[in-house]
Each structure stands twice: as structure tokens, then as C-alpha cells.
C-alpha positions as CSV (number, residue, x, y, z in Angstrom):
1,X,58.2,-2.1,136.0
2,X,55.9,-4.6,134.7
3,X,52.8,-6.0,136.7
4,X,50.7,-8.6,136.4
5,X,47.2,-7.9,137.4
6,X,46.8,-10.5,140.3
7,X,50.0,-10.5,141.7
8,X,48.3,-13.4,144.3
9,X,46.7,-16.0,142.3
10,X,46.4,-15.0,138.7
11,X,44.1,-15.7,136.3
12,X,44.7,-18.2,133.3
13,X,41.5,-17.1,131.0
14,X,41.0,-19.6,128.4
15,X,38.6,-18.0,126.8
16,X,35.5,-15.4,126.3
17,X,32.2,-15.0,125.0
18,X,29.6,-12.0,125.2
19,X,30.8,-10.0,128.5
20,X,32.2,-12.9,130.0
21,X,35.6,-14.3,130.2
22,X,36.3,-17.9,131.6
23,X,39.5,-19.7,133.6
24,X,40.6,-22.8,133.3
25,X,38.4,-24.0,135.8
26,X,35.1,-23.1,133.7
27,X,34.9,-20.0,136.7
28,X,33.0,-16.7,135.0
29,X,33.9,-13.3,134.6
30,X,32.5,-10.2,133.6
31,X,35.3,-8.3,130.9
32,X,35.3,-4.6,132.1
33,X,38.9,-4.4,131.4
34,X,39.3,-5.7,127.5
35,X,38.5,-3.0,124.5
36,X,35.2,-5.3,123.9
37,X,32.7,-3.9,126.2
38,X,30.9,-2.3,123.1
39,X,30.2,-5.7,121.2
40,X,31.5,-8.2,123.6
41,X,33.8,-11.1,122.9
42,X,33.0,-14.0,119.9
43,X,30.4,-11.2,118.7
44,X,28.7,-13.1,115.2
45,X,28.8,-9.8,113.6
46,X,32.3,-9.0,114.3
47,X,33.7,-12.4,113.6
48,X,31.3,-12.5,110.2
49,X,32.6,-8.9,109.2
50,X,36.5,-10.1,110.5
51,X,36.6,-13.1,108.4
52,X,35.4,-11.5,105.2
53,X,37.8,-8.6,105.3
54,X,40.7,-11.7,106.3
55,X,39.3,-13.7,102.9
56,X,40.1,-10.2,100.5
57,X,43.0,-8.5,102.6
58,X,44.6,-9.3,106.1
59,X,47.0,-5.9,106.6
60,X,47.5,-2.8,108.7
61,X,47.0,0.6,108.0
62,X,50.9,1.4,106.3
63,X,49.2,0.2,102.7
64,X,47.1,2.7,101.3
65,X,43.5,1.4,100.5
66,X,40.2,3.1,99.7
67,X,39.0,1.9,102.7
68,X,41.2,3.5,104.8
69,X,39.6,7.1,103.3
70,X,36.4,6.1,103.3
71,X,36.1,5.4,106.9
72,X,37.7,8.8,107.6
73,X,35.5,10.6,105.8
74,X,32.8,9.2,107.2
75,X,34.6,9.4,111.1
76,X,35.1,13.3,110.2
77,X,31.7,13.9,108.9
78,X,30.3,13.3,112.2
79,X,33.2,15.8,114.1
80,X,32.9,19.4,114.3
81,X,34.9,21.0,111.0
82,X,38.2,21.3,113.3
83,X,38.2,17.9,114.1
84,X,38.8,17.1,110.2
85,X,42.4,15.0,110.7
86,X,42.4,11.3,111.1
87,X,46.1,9.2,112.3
88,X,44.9,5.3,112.6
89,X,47.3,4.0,115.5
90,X,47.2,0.3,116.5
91,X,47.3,0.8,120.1
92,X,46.5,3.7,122.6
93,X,50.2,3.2,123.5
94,X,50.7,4.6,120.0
95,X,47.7,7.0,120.2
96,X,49.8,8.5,123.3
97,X,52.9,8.7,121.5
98,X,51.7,10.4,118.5
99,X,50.1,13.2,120.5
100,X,53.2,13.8,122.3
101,X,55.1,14.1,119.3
102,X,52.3,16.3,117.6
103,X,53.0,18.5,120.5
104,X,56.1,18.7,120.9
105,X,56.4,19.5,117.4
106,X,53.5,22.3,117.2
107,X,54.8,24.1,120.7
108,X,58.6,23.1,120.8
109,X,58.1,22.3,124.5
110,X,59.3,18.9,126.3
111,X,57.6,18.9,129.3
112,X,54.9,16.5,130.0
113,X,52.1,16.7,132.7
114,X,50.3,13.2,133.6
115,X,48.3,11.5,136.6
116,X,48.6,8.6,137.8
């Protein structure tokens, strides 16, 4: 049930900077598939801002941490008063699987709808 992306002649990216990602061949290619379009790959910022949060504390969300709170309150306070709830997943695989569950649990139905 698993596909690679280029079923003829795959890719072998090496790696990525900016927008770009490059083969093993030194070929070019603009990233509109990664979750990096926003800051690009090898950003300064991001790797600056990575490494210093890796220096203090290198964990995911199971610990609590003031940080954790902090960055919902300030993710809420820019949501309409409903939206007030925040569940940090590590994947949209896990994003998707929550909100079944939250679903299933709030309407007691099992039936899913989705398009492919």
C-alpha cells in the first residue's frame, strides 16, 4: 500500500537549501512538497533558534514545560474565543487521528467520510 513518489526513476535528494532540494547529481529542485515552504530548508533563523532550544532541552511535547503554555496562549489569543483548546501532535498523521477520536467520542458515531 506504500508508494514511492517516482515509481520510474526516483529521486536520491542529498540535500536542501532555501526552496531548493538537490540529487546526487548536483540536479535542482524546487521543495513544494516538504512542510518548509514557509522558511525554506537550512533557514539561519531556524537552525540558530533549533540549536539553542537543542543546547537547554531536546524533548517532545509528553514533558510538561512553560513553554509548551506559553505558546498556546499566545496560538489562542489570536483564534476566535471557541477556538481556545490546543493538542500539539507530531505529525498530521496524528493530527488526523486525534480528530477522529475527538469525534467519535463527542458523537458516538463510527462512520467516516474522506476524498481521495
Amino acid at each position: 500500500s506504500c508508494k514511492v513518489f517516482f515509481a520510474k526513476d526516483p529521486l536520491k535528494i542529498v540535500r536542501a537549501q532555501g526552496q531548493y532540494m538537490f540529487d546526487e547529481k548536483g540536479e535542482k529542485y524546487l521543495d513544494c512538497i516538504n512542510n518548509v515552504a514557509h522558511v525554506g530548508h537550512s533557514h539561519p533563523h531556524v537552525i540558530k533558534a533549533a540549536t539553542k532550544q537543542m543546547e537547554l532541552l531536546n524533548t517532545n511535547s509528553r514533558f510538561l514545560h512553560d513553554n509548551l503554555v506559553q505558546y498556546a496562549q499566545r496560538l489562542t489569543a489570536t483564534l476566535p474565543e471557541k477556538l481556545s483548546v490546543c493538542y500539539f501532535v507530531n505529525s498530521g498523521s496524528e493530527a488526523n487521528d486525534l480528530a477522529l477520536r475527538l469525534a467519535r467520542q463527542y458523537h458516538g458515531h463510527q462512520d467516516v467520510i474522506t476524498l481521495e
